[in-house]
DRENDO-1510 file (C-alpha; in Angstrom, 1 decimal, always signed):
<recs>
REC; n; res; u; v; w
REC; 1; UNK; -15.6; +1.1; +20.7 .
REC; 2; UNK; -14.7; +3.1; +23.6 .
REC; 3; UNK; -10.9; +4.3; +24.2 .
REC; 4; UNK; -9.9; +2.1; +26.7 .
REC; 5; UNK; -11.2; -1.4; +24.9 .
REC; 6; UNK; -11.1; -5.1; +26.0 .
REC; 7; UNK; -11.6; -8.5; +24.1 .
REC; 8; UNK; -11.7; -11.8; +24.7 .
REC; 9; UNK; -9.9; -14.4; +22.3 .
REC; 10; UNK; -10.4; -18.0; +22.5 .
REC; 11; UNK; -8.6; -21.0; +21.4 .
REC; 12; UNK; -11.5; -24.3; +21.2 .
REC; 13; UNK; -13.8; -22.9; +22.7 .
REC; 14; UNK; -11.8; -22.2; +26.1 .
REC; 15; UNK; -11.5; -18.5; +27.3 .
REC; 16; UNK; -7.6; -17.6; +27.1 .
REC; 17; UNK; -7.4; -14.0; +28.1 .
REC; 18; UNK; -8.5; -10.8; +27.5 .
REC; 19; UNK; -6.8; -8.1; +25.2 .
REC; 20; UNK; -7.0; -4.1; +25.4 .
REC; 21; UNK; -5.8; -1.3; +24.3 .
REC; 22; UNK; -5.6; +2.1; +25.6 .
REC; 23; UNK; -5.9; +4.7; +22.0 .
REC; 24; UNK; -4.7; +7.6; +24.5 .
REC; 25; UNK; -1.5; +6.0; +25.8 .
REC; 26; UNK; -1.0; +4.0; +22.9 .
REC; 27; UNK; -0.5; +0.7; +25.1 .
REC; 28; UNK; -1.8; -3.0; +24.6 .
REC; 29; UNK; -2.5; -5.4; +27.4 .
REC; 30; UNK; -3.2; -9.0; +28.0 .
REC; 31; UNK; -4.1; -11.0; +30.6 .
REC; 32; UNK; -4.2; -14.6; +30.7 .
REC; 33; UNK; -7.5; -16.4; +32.3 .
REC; 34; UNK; -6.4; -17.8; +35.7 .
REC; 35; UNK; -8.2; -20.8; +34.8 .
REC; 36; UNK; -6.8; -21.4; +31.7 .
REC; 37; UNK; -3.2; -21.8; +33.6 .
REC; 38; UNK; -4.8; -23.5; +35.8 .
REC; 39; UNK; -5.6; -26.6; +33.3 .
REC; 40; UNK; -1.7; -26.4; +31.9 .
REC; 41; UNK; -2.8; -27.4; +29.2 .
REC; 42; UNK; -1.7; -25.4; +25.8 .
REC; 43; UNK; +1.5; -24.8; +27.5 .
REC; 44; UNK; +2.8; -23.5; +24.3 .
REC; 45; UNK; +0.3; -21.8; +22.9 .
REC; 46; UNK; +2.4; -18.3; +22.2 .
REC; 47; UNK; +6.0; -19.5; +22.8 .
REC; 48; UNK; +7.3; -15.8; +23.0 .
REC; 49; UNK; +6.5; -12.4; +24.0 .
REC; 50; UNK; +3.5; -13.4; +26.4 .
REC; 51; UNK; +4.9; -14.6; +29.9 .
REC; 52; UNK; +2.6; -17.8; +31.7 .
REC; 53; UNK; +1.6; -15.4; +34.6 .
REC; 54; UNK; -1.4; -14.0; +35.8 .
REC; 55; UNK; -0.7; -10.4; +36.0 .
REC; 56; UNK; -2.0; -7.7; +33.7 .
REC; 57; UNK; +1.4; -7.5; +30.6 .
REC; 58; UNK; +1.7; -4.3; +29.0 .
REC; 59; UNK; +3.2; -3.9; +25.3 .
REC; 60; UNK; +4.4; -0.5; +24.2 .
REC; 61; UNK; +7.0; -1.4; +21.5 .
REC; 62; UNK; +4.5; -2.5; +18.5 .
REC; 63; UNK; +3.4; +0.1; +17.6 .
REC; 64; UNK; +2.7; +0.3; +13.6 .
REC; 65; UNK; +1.9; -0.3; +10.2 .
REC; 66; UNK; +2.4; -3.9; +10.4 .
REC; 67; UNK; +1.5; -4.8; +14.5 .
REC; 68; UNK; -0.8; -1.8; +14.6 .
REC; 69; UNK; +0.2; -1.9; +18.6 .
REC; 70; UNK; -1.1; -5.3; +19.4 .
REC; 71; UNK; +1.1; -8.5; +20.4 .
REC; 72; UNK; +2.6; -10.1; +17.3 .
REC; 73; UNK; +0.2; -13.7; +17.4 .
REC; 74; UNK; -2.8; -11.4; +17.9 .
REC; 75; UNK; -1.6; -9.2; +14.8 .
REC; 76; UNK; -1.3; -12.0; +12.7 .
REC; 77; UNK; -5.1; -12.8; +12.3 .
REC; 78; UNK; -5.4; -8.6; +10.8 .
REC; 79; UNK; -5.9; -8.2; +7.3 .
REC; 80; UNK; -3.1; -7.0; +5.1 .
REC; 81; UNK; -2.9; -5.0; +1.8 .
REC; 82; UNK; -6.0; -6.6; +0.2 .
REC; 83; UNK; -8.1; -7.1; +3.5 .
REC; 84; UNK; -7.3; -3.5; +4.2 .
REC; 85; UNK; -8.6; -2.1; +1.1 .
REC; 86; UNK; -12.2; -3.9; +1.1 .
REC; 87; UNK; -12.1; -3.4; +4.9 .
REC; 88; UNK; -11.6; +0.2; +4.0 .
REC; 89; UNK; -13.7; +0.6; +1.0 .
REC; 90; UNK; -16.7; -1.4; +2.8 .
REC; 91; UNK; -16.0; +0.8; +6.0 .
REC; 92; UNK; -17.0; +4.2; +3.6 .
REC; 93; UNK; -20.0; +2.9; +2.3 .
REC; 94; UNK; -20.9; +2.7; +5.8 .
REC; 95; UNK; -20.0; +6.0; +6.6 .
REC; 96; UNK; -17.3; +5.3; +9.0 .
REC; 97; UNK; -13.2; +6.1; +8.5 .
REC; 98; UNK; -10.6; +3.3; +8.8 .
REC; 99; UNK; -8.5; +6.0; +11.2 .
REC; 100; UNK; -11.9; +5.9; +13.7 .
REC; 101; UNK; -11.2; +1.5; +14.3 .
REC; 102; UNK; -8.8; +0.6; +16.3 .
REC; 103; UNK; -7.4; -2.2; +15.8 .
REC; 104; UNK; -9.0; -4.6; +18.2 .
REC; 105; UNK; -12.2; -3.5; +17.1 .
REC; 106; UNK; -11.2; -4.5; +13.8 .
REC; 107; UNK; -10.4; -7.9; +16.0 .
REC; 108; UNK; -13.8; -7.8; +16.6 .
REC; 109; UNK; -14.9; -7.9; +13.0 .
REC; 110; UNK; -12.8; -10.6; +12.1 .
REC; 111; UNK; -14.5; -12.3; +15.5 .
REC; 112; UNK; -14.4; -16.0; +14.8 .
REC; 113; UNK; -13.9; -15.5; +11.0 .
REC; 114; UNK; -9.6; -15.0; +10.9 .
REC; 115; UNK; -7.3; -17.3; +9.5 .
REC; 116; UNK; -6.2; -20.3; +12.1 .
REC; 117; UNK; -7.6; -20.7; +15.0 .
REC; 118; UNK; -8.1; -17.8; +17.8 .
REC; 119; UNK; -11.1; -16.0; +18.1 .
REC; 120; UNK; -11.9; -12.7; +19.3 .
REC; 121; UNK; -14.9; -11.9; +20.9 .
REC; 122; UNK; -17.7; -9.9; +21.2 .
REC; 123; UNK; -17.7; -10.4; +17.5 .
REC; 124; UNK; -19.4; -7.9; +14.9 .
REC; 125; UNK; -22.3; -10.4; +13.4 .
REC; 126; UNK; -21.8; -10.7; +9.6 .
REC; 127; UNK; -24.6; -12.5; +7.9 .
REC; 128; UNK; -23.3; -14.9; +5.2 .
REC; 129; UNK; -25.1; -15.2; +1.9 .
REC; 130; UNK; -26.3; -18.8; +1.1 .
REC; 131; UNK; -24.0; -19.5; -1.5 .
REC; 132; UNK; -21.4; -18.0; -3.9 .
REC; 133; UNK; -20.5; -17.5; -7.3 .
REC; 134; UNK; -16.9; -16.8; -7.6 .
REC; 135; UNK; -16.9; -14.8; -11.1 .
REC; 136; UNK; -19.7; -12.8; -9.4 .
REC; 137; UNK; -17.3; -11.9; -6.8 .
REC; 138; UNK; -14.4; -11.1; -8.9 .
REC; 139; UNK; -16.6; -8.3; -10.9 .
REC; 140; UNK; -17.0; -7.1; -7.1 .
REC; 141; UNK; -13.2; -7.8; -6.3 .
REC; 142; UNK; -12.4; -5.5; -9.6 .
REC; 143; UNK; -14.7; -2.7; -8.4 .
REC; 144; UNK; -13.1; -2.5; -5.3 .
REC; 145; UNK; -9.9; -2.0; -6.3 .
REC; 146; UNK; -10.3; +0.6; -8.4 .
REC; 147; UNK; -9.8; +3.5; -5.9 .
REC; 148; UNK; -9.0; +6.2; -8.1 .
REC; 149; UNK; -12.9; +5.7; -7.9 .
REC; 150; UNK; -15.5; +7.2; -5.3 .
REC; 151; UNK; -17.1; +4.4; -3.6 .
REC; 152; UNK; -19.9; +6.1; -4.7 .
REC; 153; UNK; -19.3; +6.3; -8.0 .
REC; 154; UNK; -18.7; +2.4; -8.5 .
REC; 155; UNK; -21.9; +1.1; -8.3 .
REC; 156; UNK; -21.4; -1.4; -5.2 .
REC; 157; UNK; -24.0; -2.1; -3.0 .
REC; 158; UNK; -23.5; -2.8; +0.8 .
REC; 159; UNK; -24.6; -6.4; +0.6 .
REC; 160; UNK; -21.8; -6.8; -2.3 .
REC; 161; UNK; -18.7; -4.6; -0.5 .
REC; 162; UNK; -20.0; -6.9; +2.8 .
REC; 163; UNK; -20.0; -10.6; +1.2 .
REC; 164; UNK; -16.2; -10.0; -0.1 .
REC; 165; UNK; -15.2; -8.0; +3.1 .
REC; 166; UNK; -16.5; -11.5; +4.9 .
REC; 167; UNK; -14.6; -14.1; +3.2 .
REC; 168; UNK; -11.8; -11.5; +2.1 .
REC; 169; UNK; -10.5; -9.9; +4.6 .
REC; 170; UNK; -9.2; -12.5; +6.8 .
REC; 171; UNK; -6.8; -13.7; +4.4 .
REC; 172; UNK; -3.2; -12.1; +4.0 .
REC; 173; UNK; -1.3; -10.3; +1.1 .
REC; 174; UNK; -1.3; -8.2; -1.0 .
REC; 175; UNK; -3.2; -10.0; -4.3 .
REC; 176; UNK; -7.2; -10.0; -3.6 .
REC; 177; UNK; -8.4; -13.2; -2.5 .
REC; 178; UNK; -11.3; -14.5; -1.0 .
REC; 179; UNK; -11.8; -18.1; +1.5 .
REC; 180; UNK; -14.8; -20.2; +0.1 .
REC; 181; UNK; -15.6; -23.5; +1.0 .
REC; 182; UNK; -16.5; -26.5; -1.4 .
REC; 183; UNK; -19.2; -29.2; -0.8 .
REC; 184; UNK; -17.4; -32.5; -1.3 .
REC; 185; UNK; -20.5; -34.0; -2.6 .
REC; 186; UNK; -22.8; -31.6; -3.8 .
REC; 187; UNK; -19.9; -29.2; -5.0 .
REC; 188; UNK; -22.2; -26.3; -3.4 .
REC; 189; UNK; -19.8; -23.2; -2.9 .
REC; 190; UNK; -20.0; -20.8; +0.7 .
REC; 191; UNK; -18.5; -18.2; +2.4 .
REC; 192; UNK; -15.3; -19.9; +4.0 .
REC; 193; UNK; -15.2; -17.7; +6.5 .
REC; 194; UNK; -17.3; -19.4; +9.4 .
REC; 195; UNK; -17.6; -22.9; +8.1 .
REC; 196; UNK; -14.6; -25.8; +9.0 .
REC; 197; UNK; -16.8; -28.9; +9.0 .
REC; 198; UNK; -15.7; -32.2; +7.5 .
REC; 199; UNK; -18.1; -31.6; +5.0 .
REC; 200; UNK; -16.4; -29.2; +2.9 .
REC; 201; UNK; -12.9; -28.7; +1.3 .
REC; 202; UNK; -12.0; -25.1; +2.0 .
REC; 203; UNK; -9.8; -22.6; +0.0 .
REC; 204; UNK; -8.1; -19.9; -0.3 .
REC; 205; UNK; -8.8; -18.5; -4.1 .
REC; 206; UNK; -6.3; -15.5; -5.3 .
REC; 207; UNK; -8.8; -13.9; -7.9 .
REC; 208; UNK; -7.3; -13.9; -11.7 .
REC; 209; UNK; -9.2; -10.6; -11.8 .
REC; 210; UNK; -7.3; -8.1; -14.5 .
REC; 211; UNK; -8.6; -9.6; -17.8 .
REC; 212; UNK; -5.9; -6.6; -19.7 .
REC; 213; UNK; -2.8; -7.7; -18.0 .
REC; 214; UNK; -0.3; -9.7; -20.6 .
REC; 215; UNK; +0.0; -12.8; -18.5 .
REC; 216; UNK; -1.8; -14.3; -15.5 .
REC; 217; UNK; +0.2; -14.3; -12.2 .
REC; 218; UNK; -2.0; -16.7; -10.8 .
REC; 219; UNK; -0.7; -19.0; -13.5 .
REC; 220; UNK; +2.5; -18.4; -12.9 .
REC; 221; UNK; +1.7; -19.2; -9.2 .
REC; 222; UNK; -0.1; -22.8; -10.5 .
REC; 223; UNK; +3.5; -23.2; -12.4 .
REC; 224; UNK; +5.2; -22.9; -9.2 .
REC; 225; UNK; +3.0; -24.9; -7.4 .
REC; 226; UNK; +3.9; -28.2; -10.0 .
REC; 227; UNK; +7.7; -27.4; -10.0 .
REC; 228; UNK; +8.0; -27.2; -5.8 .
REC; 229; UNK; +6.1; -30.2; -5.5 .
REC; 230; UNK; +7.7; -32.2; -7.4 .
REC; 231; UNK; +10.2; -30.8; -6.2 .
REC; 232; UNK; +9.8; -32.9; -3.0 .
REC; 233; UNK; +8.2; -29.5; -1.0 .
REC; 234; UNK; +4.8; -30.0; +1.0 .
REC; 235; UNK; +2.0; -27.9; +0.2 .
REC; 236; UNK; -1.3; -28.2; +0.0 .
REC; 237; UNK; -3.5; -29.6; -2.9 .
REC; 238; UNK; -3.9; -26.6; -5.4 .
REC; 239; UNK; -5.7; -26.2; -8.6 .
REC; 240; UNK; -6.8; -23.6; -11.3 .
REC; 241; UNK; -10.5; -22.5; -11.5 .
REC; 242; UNK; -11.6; -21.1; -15.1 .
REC; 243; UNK; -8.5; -21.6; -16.2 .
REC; 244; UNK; -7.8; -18.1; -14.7 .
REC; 245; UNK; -8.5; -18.7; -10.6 .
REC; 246; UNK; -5.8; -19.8; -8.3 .
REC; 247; UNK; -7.2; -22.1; -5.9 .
REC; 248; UNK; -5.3; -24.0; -2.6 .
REC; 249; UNK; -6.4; -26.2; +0.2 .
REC; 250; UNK; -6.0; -24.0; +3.5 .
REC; 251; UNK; -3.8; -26.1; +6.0 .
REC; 252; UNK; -5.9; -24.0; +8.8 .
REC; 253; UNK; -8.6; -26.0; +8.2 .
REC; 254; UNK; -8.5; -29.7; +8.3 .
REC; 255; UNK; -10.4; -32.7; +9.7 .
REC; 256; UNK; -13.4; -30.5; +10.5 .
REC; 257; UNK; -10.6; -28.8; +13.0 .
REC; 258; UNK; -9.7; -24.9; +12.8 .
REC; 259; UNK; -5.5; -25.5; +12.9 .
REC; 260; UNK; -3.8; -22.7; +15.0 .
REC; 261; UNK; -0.9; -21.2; +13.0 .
REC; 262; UNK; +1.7; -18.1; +13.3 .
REC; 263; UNK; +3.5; -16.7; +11.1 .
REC; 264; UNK; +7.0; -16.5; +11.4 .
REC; 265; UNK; +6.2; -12.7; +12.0 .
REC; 266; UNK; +3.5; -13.6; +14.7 .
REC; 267; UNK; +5.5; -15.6; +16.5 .
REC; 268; UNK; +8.2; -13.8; +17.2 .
REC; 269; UNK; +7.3; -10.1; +16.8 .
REC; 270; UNK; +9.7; -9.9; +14.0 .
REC; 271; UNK; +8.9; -7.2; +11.6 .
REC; 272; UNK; +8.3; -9.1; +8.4 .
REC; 273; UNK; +9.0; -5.3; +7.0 .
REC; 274; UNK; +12.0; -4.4; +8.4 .
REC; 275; UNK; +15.8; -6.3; +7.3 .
REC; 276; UNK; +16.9; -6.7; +11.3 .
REC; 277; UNK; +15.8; -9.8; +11.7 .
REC; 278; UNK; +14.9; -11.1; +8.4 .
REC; 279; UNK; +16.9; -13.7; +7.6 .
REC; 280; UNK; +17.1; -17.9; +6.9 .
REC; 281; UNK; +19.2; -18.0; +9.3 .
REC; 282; UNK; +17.2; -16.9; +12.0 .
REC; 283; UNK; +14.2; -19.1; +10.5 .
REC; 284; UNK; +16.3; -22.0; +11.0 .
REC; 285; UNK; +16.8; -20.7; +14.9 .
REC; 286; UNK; +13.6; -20.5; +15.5 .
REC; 287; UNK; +12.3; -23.3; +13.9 .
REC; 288; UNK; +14.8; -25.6; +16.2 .
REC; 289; UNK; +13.9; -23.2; +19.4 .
REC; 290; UNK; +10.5; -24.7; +18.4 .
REC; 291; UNK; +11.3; -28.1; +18.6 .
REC; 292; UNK; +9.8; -29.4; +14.9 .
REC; 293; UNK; +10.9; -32.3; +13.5 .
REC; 294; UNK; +14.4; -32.3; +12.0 .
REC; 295; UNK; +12.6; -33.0; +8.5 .
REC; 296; UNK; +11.2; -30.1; +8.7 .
REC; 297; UNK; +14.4; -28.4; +9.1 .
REC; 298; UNK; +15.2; -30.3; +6.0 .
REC; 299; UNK; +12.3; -29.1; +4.2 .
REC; 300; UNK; +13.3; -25.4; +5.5 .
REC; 301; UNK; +16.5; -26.0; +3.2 .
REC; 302; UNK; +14.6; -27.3; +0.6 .
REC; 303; UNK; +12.1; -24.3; +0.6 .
REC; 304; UNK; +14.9; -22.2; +0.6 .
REC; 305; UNK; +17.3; -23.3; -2.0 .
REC; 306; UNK; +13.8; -23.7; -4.0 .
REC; 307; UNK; +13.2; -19.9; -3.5 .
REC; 308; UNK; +17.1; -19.3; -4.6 .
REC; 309; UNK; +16.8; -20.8; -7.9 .
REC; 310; UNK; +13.6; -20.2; -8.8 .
REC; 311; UNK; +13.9; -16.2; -7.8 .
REC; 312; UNK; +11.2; -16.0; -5.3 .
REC; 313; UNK; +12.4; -13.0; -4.0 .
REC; 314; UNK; +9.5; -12.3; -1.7 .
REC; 315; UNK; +10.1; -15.2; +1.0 .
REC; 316; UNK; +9.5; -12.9; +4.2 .
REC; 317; UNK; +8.2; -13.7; +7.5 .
REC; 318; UNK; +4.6; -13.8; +7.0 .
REC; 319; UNK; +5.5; -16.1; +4.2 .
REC; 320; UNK; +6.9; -18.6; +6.8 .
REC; 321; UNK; +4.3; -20.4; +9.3 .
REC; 322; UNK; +4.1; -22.7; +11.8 .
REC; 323; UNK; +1.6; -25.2; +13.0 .
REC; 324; UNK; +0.5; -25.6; +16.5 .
REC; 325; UNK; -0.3; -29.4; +17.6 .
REC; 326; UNK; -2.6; -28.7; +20.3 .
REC; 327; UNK; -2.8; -33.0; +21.4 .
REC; 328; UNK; +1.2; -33.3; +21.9 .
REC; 329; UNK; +1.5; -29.2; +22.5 .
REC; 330; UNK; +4.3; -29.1; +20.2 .
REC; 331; UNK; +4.7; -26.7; +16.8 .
REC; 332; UNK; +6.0; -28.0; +13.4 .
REC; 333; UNK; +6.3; -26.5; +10.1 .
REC; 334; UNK; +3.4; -25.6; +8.2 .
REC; 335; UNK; +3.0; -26.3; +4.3 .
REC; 336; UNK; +4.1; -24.1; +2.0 .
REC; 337; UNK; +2.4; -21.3; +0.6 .
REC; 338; UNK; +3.3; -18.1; -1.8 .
REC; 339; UNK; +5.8; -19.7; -3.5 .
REC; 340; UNK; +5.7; -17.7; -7.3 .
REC; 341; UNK; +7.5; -15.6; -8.7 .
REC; 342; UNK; +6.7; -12.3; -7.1 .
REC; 343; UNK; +7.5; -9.1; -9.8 .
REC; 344; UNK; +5.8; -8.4; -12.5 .
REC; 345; UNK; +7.9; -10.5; -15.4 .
REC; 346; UNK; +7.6; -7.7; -18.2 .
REC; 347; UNK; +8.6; -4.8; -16.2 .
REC; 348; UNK; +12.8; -3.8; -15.3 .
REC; 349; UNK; +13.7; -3.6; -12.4 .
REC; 350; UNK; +16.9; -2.4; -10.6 .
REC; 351; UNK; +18.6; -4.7; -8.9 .
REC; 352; UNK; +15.6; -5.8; -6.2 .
REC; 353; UNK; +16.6; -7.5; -3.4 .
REC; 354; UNK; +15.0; -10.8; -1.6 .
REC; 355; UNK; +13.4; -10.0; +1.8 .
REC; 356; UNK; +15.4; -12.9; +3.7 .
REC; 357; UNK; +18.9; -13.2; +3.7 .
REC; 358; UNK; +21.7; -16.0; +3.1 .
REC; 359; UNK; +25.2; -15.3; +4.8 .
REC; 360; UNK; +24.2; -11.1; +5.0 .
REC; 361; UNK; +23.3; -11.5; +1.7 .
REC; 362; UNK; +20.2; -10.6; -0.4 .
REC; 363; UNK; +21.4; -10.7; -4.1 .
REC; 364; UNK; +23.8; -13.1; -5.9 .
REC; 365; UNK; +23.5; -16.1; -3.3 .
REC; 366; UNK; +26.3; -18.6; -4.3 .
REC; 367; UNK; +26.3; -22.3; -3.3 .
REC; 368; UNK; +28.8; -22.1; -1.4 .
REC; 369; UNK; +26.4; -19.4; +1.3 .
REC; 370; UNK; +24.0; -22.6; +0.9 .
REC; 371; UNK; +26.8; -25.0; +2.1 .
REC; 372; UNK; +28.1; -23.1; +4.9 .
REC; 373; UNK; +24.3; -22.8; +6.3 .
REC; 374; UNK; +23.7; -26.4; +5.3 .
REC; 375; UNK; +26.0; -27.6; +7.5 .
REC; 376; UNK; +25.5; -25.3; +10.3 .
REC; 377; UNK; +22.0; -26.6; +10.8 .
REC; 378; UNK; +23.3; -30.8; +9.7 .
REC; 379; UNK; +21.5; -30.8; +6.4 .
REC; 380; UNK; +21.4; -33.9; +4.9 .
REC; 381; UNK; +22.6; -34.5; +1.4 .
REC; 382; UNK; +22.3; -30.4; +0.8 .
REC; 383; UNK; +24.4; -31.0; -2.7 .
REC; 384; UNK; +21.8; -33.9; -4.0 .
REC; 385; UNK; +18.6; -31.3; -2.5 .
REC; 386; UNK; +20.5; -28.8; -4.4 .
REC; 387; UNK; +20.6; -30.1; -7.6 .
REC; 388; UNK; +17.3; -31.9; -7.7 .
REC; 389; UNK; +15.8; -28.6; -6.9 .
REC; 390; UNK; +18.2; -26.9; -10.3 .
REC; 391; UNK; +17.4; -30.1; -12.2 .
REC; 392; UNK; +13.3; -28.7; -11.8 .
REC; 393; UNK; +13.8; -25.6; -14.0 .
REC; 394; UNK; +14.3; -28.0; -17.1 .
REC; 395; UNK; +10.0; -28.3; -16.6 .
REC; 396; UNK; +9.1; -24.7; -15.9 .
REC; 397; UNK; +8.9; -23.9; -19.9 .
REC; 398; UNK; +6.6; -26.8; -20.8 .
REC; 399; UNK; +4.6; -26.0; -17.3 .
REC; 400; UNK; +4.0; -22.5; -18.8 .
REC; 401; UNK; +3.3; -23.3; -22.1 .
REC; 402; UNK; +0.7; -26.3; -21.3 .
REC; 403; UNK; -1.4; -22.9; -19.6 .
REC; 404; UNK; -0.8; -20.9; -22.8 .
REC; 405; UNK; +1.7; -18.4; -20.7 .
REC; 406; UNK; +3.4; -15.7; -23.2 .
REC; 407; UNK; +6.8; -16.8; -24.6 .
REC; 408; UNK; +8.5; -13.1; -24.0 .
REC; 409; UNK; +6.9; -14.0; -19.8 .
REC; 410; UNK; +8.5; -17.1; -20.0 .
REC; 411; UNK; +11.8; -15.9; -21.2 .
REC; 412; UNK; +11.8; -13.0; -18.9 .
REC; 413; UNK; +11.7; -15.0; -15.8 .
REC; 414; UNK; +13.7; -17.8; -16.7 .
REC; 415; UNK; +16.6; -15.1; -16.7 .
REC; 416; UNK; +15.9; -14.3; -13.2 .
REC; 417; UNK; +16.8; -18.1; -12.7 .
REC; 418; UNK; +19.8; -18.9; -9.9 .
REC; 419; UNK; +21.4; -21.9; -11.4 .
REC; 420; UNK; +24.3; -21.9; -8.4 .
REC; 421; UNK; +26.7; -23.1; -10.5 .
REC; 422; UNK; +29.9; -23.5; -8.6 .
</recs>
């Protein structure tokens, strides 16, 4: 693309704006369409950062690794850790460098393929193959990974680097993963990555993919799913594949809709990698500045106590979303997601701190830091939540060993439990 680069994104089908970005001077730019104010409808589209005026807004402050220079909501549909690698990988065996894409041409390529619900176009076409065979595409997942290999010492072909860079890319983290979607009748498996009928239920699969590793994360993850939901926290319907494949529902894509979500991150052009802002404290804030329901405020507590007891140390602000209702143009919370735990459970680690903070604090959260932000926010019954939530570890051994998980795992995270006891 040339220097000085423009986009279009789109929200159902109606023309938003237009986003550039100058390489030279470093700056991003967006526009709004005149006619899209004009309708007031959408009102609160992108709450922050972007002002509802028709001039030309220039961005200079987000610059890097995890904004790449682009407003925050745009951001938020670029791959992470994963996405980059295949996007990287796939990008050599093309003959091209990830340092030459800028990163709304890499906007392009995601086109009308990202997670939630904005669009970017001109979009890079990406044929889709017919159908997909998931253990196929870990072998190809595993390949890719390996980068103490050449690409062209791996054996990949272009078709096989572009069907996982299609359905992979789009999805955050750092575990590989790819976005499929299910037949509900005929059970036929596709690329997720363009379809959102009715039809289908569509996932988000994090690929068991290390057949030598002592214990399966994803799992672990499937453990973690059972304990939170019973634990009275929303998330979507999840499952294992092959006994080895964590599979979940995506909330993006429901009722034949796509769902427009931000992260936490997105939202507000908080650095999800950087302590200034990162704390429950200011999720709570901005959940209220929202406007969502105050049982989702609830369930914020819930989430969080959850991640406090069961040593989910990785709770940042990617790992927070929220859902846009575009009918009653209002957000609420969306389901949770991530929730595991995060470290590998036979490896020692010094003293590692959680990304979001409690009362200033990252390590050795009491009850009491859980009381004093329970009642700042009027959380109801925060001591029964509390100890419903504790009363859930009690299952997390016969969870693990129903999937055959190692005792010495088990035993290793169940140390890293926060009982809270007063």
């Amino acid at each position: 693309m040339a220097k000085n680069q423009i986009i279009t994104v789109f929200f159902k089908e109606i023309e938003i704006g237009k986003i550039g970005y100058d390489e030279d001077l470093r700056k991003a730019s967006f526009q709004y369409n005149p006619s899209f104010l004009a309708r007031n409808r959408y009102t609160h589209l992108f709450p922050y950062i972007i002002r509802k005026v028709k001039h030309v807004q220039v961005f200079t402050n987000f610059e890097g690794e995890t904004f790449r220079g682009l407003p925050p909501m745009f951001a938020d549909s670029l791959p992470d850790s994963f996405g980059n690698i295949v996007f990287k990988e796939w990008l050599e065996a093309t003959h091209r460098n990830l340092f030459t894409v800028s990163p709304l041409e890499q906007l392009t390529y995601v086109g009308r393929r990202g997670m939630g619900a904005l669009e970017y176009l001109p979009a890079k076409e990406i044929h889709s193959p017919t159908t997909i065979d998931v253990a196929e595409m870990t072998q190809v997942v595993r390949k890719v990974l390996d980068v103490k290999t050449a690409i062209q010492e791996k054996g990949l072909s272009d078709m096989a680097l572009l069907n996982i860079f299609k359905i992979g890319t789009s999805a955050g983290g750092a575990r590989p993963k790819i976005l499929v979607s299910e037949h509900k009748i005929t059970g036929t498996i596709v690329p997720g990555d363009l379809v959102y009928s009715a039809d289908y239920n569509h996932y988000l699969i994090k690929l068991g993919i290390d057949d030598a590793q002592a214990y399966s994360k994803e799992k672990v993850e499937y453990v973690y799913y059972q304990l939170a939901t019973a634990a009275g926290i929303p998330m979507m319907p999840s499952k294992l594949i092959d006994d080895k494949h964590f599979a979940t529902l995506r909330f993006d894509r429901q009722d034949g809709e796509k769902k427009h979500v931000l992260t936490a991150s997105g939202l507000t052009g908080w650095n999800f990698n950087q302590p200034t802002h990162s704390s429950y404290e200011n999720i709570f804030k901005l959940a209220i500045d929202l406007g969502v329901p105050h049982k989702d405020i609830q369930t914020l507590f819930r989430r969080m106590v959850f991640n406090v007891v069961f040593a989910n140390i990785d709770d940042h602000l990617k790992n927070i979303s929220f859902m846009y209702d575009d009918v009653n143009d209002k957000w609420k919370l969306a389901p949770a997601y991530d929730l595991t735990y995060p470290l590998d459970a036979l490896k020692d680690y010094l003293r590692v701190a959680r990304a979001l903070s409690i009362q200033g604090k990252r390590r050795e959260i009491t009850v009491q830091d859980l009381r004093i932000l329970a009642e700042a926010f009027t959380i109801k019954d925060a001591h029964g939540i509390i100890e419903h939530i504790k009363a859930q570890t009690k299952q997390f051994r016969p969870l693990c060993e129903a999937l055959s998980l190692p005792n010495k795992v088990i035993t290793a995270i169940e140390k890293e439990f926060n009982l809270l006891n007063d």
